[in-house]
MIDOSE-1310 file (N, C-alpha, C; in nm, 2 decimals, decimal comma, always signed):
residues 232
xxxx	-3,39/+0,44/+1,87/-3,37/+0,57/+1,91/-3,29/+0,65/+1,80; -3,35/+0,76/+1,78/-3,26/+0,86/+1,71/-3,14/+0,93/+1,74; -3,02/+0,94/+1,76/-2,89/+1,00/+1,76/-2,91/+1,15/+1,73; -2,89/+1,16/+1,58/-2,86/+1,27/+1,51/-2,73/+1,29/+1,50
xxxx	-2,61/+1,20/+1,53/-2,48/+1,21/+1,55/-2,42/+1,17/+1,37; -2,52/+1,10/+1,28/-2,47/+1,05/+1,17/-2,54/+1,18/+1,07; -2,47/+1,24/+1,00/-2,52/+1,38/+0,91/-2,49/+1,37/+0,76; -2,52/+1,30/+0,69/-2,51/+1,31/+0,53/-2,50/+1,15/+0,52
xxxx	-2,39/+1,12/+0,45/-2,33/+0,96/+0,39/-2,32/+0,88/+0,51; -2,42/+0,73/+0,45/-2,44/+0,69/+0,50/-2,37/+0,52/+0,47; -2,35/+0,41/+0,62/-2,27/+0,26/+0,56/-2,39/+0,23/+0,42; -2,36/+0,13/+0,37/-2,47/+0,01/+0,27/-2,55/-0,01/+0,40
xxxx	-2,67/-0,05/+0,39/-2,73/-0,12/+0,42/-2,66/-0,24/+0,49; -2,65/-0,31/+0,38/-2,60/-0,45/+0,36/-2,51/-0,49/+0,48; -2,40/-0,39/+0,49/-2,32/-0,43/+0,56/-2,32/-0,40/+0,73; -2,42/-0,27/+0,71/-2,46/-0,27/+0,88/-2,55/-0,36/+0,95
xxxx	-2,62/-0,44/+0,84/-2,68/-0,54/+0,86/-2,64/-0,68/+0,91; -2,52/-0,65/+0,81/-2,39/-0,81/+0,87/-2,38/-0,77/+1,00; -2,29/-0,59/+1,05/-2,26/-0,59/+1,16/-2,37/-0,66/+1,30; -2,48/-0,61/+1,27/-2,60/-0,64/+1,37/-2,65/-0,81/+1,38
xxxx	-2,64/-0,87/+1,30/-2,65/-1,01/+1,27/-2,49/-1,07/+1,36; -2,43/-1,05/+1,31/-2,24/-1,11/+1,38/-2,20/-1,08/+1,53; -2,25/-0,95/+1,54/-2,21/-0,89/+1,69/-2,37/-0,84/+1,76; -2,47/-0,85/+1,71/-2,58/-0,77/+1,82/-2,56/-0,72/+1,84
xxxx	-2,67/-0,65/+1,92/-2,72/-0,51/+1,94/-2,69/-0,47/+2,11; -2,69/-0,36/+2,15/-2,69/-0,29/+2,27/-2,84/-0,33/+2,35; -2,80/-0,32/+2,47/-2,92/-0,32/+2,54/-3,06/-0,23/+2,51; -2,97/-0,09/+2,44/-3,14/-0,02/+2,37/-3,16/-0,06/+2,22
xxxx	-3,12/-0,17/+2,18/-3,17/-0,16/+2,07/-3,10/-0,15/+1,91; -2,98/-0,07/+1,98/-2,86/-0,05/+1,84/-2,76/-0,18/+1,81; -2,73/-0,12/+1,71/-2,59/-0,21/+1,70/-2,46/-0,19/+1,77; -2,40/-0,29/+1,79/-2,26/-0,31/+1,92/-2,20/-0,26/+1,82
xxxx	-2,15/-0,25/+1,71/-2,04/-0,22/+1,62/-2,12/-0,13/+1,47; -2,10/-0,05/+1,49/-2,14/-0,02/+1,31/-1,98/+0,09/+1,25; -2,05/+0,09/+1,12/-1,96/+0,16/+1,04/-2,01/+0,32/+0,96; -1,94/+0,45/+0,99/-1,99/+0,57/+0,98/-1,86/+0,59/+0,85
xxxx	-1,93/+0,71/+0,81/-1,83/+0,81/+0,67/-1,79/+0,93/+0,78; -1,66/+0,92/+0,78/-1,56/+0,98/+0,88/-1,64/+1,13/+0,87; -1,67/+1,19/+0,72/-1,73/+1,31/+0,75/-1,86/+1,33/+0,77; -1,97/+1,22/+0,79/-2,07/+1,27/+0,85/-2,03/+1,23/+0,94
xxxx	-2,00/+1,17/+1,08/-1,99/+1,13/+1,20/-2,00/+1,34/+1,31; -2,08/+1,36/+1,35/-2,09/+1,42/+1,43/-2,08/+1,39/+1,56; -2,03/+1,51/+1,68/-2,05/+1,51/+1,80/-2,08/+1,64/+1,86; -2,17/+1,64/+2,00/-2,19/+1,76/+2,07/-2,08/+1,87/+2,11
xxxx	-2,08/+1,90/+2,09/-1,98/+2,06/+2,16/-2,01/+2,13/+2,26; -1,96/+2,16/+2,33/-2,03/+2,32/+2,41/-1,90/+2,42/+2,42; -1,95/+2,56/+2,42/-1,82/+2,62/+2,42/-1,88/+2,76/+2,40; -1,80/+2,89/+2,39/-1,81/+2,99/+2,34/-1,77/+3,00/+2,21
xxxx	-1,86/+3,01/+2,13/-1,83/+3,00/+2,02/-1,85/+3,12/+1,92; -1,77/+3,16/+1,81/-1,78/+3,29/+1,74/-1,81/+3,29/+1,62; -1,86/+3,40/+1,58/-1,96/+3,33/+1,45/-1,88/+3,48/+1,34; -1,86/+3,44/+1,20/-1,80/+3,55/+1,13/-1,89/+3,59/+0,99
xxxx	-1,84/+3,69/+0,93/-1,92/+3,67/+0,80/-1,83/+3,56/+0,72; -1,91/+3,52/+0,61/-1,83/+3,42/+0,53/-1,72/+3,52/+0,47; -1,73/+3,63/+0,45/-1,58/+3,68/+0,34/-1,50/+3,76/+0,42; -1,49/+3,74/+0,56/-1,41/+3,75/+0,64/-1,27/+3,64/+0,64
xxxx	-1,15/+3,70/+0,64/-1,07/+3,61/+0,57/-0,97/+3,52/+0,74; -0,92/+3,44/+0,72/-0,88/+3,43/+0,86/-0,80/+3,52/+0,90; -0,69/+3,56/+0,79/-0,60/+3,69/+0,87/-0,67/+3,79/+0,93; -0,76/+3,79/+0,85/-0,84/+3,94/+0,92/-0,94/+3,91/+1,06
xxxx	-0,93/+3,81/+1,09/-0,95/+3,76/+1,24/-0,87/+3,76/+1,28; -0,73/+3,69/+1,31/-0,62/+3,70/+1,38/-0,58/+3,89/+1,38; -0,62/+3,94/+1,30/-0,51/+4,07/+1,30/-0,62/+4,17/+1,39; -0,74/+4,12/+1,42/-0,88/+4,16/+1,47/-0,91/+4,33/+1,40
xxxx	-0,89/+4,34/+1,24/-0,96/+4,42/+1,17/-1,11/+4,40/+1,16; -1,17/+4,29/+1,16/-1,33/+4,32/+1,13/-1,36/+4,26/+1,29; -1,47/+4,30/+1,34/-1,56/+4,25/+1,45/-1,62/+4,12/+1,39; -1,67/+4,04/+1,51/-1,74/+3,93/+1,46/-1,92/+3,98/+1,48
xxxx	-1,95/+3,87/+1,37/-2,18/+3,86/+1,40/-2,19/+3,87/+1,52; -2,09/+3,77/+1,62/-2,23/+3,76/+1,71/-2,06/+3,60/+1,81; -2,07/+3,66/+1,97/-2,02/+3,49/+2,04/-2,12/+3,48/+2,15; -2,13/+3,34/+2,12/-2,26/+3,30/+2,20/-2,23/+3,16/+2,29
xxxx	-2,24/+3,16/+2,37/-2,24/+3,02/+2,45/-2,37/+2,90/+2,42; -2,34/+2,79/+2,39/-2,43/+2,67/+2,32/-2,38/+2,59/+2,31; -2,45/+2,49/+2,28/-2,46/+2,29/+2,22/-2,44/+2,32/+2,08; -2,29/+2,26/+1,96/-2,31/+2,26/+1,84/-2,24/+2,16/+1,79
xxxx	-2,32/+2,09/+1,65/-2,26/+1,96/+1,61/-2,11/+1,98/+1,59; -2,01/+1,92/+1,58/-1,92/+1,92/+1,54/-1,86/+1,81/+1,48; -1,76/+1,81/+1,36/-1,76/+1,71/+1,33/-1,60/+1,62/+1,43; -1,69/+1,50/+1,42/-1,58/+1,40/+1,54/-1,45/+1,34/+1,49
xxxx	-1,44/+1,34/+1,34/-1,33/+1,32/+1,30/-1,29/+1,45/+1,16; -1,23/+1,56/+1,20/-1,22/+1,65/+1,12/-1,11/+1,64/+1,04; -1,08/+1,67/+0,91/-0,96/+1,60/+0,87/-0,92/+1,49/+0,77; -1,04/+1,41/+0,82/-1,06/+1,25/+0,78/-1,13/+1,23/+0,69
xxxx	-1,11/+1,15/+0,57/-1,19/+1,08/+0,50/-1,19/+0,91/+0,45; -1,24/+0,86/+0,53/-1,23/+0,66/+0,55/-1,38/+0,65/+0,59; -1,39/+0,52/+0,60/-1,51/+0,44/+0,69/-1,40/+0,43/+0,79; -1,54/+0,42/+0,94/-1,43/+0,39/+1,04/-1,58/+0,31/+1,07
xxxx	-1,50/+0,18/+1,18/-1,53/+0,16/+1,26/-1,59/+0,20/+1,37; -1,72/+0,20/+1,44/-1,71/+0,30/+1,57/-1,78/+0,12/+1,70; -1,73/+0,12/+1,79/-1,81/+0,02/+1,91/-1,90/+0,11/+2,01; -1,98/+0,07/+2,03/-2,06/+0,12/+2,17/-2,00/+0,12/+2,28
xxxx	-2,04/+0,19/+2,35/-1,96/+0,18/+2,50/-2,06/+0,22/+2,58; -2,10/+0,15/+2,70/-2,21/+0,22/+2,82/-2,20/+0,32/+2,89; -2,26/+0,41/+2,93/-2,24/+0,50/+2,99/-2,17/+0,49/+3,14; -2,16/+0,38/+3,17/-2,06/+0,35/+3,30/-1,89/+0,40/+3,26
xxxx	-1,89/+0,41/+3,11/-1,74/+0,38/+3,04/-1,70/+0,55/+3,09; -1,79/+0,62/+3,12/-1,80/+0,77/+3,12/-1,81/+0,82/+3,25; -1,80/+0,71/+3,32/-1,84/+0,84/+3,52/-1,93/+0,82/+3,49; -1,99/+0,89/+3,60/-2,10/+0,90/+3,71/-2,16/+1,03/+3,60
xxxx	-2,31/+1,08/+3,63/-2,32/+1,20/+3,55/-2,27/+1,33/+3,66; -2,25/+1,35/+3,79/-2,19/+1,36/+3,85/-2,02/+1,40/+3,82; -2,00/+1,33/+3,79/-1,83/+1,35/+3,72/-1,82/+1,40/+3,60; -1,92/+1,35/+3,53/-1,95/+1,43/+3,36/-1,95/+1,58/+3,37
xxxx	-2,04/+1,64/+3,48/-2,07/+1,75/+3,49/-1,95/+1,83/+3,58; -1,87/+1,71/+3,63/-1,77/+1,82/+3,73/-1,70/+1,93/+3,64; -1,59/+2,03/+3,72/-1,56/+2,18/+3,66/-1,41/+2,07/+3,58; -1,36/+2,11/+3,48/-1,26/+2,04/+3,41/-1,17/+2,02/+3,48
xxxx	-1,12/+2,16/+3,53/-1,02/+2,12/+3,68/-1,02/+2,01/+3,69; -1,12/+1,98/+3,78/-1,19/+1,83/+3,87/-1,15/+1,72/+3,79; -1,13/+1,71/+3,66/-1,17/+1,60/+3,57/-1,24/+1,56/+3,46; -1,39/+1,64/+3,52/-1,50/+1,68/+3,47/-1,53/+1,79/+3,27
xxxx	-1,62/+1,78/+3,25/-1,63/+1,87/+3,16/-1,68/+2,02/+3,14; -1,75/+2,02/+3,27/-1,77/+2,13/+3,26/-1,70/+2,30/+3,28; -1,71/+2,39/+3,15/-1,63/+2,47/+3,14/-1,66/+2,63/+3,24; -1,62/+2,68/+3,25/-1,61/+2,81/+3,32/-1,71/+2,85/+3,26
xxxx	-1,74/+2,87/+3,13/-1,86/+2,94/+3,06/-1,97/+2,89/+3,07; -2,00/+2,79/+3,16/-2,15/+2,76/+3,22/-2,19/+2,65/+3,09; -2,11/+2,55/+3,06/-2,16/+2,43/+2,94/-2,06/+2,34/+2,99; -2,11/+2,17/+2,95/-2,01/+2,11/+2,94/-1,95/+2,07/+2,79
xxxx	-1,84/+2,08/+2,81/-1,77/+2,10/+2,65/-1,80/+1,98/+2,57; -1,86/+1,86/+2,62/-1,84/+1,76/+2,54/-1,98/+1,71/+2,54; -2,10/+1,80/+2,57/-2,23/+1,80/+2,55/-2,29/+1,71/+2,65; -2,39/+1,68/+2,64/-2,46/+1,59/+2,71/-2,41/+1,44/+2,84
xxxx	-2,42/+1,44/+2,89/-2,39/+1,27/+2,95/-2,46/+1,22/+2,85; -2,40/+1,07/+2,79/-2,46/+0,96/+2,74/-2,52/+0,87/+2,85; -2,61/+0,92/+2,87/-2,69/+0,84/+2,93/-2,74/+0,70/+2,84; -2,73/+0,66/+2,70/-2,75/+0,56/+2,66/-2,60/+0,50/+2,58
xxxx	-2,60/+0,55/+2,66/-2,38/+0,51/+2,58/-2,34/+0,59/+2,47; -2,24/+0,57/+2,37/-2,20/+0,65/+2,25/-2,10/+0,59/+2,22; -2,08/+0,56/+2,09/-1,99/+0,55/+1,97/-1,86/+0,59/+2,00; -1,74/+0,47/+2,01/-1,61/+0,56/+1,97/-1,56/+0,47/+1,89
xxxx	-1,43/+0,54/+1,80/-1,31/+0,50/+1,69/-1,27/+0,39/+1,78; -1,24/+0,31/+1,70/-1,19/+0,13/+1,73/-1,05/+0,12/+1,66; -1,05/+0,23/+1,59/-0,92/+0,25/+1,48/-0,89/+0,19/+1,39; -0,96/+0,13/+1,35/-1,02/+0,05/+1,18/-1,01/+0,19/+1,07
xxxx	-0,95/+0,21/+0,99/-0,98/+0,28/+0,88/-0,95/+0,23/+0,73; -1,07/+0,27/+0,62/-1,06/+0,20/+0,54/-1,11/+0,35/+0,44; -0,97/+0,35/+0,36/-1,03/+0,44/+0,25/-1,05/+0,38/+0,10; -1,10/+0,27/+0,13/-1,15/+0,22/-0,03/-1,29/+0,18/+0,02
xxxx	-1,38/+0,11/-0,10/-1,50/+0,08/-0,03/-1,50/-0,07/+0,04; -1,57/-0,04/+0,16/-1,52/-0,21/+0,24/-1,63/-0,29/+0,22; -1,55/-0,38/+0,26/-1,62/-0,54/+0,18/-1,64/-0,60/+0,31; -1,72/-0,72/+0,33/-1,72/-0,77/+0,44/-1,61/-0,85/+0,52
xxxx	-1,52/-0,90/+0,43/-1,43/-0,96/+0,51/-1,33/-0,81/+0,59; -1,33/-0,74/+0,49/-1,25/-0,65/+0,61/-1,28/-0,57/+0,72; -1,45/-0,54/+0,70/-1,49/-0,54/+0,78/-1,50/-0,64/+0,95; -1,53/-0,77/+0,92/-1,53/-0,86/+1,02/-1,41/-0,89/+1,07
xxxx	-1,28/-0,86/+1,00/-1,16/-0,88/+1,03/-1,09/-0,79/+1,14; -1,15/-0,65/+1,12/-1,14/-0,55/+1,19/-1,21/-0,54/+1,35; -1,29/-0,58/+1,32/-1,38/-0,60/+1,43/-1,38/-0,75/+1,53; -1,31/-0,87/+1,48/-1,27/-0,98/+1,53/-1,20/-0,96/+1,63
xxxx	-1,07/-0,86/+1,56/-0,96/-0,88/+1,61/-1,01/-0,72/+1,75; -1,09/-0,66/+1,72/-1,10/-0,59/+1,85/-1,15/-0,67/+1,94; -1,25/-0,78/+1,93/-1,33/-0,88/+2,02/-1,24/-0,94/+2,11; -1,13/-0,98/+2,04/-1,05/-1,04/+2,10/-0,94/-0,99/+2,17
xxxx	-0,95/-0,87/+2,20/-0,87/-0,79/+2,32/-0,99/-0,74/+2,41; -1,02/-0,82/+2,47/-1,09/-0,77/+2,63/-1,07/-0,69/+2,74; -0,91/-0,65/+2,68/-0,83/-0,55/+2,80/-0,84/-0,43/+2,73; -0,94/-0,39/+2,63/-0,91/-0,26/+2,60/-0,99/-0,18/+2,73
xxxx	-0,91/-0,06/+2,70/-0,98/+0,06/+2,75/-1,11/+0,09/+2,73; -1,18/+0,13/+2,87/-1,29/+0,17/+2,79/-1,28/+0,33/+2,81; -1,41/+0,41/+2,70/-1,41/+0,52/+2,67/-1,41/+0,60/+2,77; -1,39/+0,72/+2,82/-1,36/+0,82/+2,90/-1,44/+0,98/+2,94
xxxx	-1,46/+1,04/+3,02/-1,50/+1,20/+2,98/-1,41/+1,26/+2,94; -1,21/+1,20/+3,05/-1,09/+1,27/+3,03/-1,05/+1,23/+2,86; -1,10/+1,12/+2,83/-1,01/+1,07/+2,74/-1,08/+1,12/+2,60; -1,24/+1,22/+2,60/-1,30/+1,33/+2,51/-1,26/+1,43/+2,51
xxxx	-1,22/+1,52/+2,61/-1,15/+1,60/+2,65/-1,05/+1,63/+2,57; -0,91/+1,51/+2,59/-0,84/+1,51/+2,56/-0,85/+1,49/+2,41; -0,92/+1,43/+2,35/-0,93/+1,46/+2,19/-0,98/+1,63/+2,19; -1,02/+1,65/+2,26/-1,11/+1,79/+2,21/-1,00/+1,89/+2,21
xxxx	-0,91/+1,91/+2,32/-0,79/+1,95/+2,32/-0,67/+1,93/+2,20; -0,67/+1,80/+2,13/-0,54/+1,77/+2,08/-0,61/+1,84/+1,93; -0,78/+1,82/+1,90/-0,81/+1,88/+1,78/-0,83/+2,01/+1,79; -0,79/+2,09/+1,88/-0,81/+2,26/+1,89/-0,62/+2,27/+1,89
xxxx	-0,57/+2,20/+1,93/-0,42/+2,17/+1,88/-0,35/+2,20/+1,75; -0,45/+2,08/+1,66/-0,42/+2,04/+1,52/-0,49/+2,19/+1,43; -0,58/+2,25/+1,52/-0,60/+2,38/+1,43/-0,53/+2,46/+1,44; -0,42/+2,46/+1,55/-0,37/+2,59/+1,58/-0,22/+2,54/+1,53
xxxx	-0,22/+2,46/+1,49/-0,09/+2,39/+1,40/-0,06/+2,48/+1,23; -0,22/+2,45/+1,23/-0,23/+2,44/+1,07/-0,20/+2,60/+1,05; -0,31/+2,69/+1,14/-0,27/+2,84/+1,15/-0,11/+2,89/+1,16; -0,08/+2,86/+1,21/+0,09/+2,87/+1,24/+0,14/+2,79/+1,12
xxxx	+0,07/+2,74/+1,04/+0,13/+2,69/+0,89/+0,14/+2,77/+0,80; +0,02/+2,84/+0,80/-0,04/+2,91/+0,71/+0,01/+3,07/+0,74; +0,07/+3,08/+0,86/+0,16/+3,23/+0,89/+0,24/+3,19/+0,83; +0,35/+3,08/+0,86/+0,48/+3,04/+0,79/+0,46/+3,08/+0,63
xxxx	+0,38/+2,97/+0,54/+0,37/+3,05/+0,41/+0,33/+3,17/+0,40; +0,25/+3,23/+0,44/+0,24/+3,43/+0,45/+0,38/+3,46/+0,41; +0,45/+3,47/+0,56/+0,53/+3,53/+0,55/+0,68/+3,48/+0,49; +0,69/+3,35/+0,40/+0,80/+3,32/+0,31/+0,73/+3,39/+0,19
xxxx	+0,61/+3,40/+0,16/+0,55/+3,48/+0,01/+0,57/+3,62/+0,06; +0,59/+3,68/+0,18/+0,62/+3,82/+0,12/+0,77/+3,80/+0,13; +0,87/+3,76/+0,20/+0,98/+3,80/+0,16/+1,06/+3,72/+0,05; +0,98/+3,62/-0,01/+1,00/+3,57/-0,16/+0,94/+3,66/-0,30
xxxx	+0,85/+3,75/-0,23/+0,82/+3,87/-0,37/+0,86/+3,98/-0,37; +0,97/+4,01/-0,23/+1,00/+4,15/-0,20/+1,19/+4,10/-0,25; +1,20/+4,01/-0,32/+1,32/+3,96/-0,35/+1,38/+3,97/-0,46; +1,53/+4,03/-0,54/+1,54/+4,01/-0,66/+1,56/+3,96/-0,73
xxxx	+1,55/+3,88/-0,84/+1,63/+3,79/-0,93/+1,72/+3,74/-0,93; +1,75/+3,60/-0,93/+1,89/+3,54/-0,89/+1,91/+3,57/-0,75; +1,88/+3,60/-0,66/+1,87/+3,66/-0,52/+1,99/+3,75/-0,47; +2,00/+3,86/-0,58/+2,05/+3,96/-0,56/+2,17/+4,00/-0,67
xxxx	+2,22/+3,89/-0,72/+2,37/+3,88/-0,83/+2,31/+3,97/-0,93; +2,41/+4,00/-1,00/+2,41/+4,08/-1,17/+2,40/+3,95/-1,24; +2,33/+3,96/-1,32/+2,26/+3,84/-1,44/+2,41/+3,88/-1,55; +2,47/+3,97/-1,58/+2,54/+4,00/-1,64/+2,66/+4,10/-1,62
xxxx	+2,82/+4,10/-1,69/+2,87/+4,19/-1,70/+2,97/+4,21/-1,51; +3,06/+4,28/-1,51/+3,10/+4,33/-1,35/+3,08/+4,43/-1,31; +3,10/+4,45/-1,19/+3,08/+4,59/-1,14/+3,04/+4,51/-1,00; +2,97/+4,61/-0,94/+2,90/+4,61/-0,79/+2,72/+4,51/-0,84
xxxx	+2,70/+4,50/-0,70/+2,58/+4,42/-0,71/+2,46/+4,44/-0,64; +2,36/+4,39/-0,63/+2,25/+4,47/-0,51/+2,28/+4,40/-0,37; +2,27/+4,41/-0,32/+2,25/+4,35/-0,15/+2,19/+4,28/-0,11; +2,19/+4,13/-0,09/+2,09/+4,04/-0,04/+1,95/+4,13/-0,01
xxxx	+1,86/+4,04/-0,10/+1,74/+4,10/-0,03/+1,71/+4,08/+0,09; +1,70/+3,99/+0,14/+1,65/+3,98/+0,29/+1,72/+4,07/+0,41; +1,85/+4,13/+0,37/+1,92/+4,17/+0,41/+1,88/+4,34/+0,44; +1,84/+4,38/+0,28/+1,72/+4,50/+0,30/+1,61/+4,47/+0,33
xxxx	+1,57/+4,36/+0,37/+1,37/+4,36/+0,41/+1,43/+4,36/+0,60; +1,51/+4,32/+0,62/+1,49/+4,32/+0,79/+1,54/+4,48/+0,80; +1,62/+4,54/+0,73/+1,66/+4,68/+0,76/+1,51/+4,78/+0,74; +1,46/+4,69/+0,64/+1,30/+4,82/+0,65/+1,21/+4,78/+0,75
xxxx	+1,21/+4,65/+0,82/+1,14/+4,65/+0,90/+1,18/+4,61/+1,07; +1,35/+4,73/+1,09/+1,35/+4,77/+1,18/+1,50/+4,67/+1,23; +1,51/+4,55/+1,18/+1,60/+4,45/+1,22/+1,74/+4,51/+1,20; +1,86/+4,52/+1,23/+1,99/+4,61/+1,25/+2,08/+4,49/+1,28
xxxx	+2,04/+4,38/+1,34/+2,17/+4,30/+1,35/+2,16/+4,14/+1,35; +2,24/+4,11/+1,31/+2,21/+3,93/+1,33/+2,18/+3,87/+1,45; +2,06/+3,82/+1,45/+2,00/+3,76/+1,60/+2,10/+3,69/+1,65; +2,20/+3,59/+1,63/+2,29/+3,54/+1,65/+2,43/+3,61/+1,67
């Protein structure tokens, strides 16, 4: 069966071929264990989603100066480990690991994935199971013993968890998190680059000589923009 979940770089041969040989295959056919390039690994989405021009800058979306193309409700690849660059590990899991389809489809409230905007956020029921992180990562190129090493030592915990609808969710959540981290990063530098270039030399002293001196800059940037007293 075709996926479409793996999008560019792909394992060796070689070594997916160990995996399928050592651990077999799933009931349809795949392998119990393979190995993906963290940035092709895709997954389904659903969501409202907004679409920009390319030289639309992000400030100028938060500050809502330009309109967007076009938001549309839909199914879109996403990538499943954003961020990342390793081989990872991924194991199969059956669709029992996921609810009922039933529960897949319940309203998020419920448990469920499905969102207010008429999709379920985490795409499709796996009706033939799906791939998750075993948490093997390897950023050099792997070799077979570390591969088998990795994957031994998951065989041999039988008490793992299995995969979840809540427990997709909850990634989908904590990675709409890690973006809204990075944005609130990236205001932080904004705004130390303007009041680091609205600043004088030596930050404020006379380079030379006595007399009087200028006034903390920061001290004149909160006065121009309205600030009068120490927050504290």
């Amino acid at each position: 069966m075709t996926r479409g979940d793996i999008q560019g770089r792909r394992a060796p041969a070689w070594l997916q071929s160990l995996l399928v040989r050592r651990y077999g295959r799933t009931p349809f056919g795949e392998p119990r264990y393979r190995l993906v390039w963290s940035a092709s690994r895709f997954e389904r989405s659903g969501g409202v989603w907004t679409d920009w021009e390319s030289t639309v800058s992000a400030q100028d979306r938060q500050r809502g100066t330009c309109a967007p193309v076009r938001r549309v409700v839909e199914m879109r690849w996403m990538p499943k480990y954003p961020g990342e660059l390793a081989w990872i590990l991924e194991r199969w899991a059956p669709a029992s690991s996921y609810g009922t389809p039933e529960q897949w489809y319940a309203p998020v409230s419920q448990g469920g994935t499905w969102l207010p905007a008429g999709i379920a956020a985490c795409g499709d029921y796996p009706h033939w199971g799906d791939y998750e992180d075993i948490g093997a990562r390897m950023y050099w190129y792997p070799t077979e013993n570390h591969v088998t090493m990795a994957v031994d030592a998951i065989e041999r915990q039988r008490e793992q968890q299995p995969a979840t609808a809540a427990g997709r969710a909850l990634r989908r959540t904590y990675r709409a998190q890690r973006e809204q981290e990075q944005r609130d990063r990236e205001f932080d530098q904004l705004a130390a680059d303007v009041f680091d270039d609205s600043s004088f030399a030596f930050g404020g002293a006379p380079m030379i000589g006595a007399g009087g001196s200028h006034r903390p800059a920061l001290v004149e940037m909160a006065e121009r923009i309205g600030i009068r007293e120490h927050p504290l």
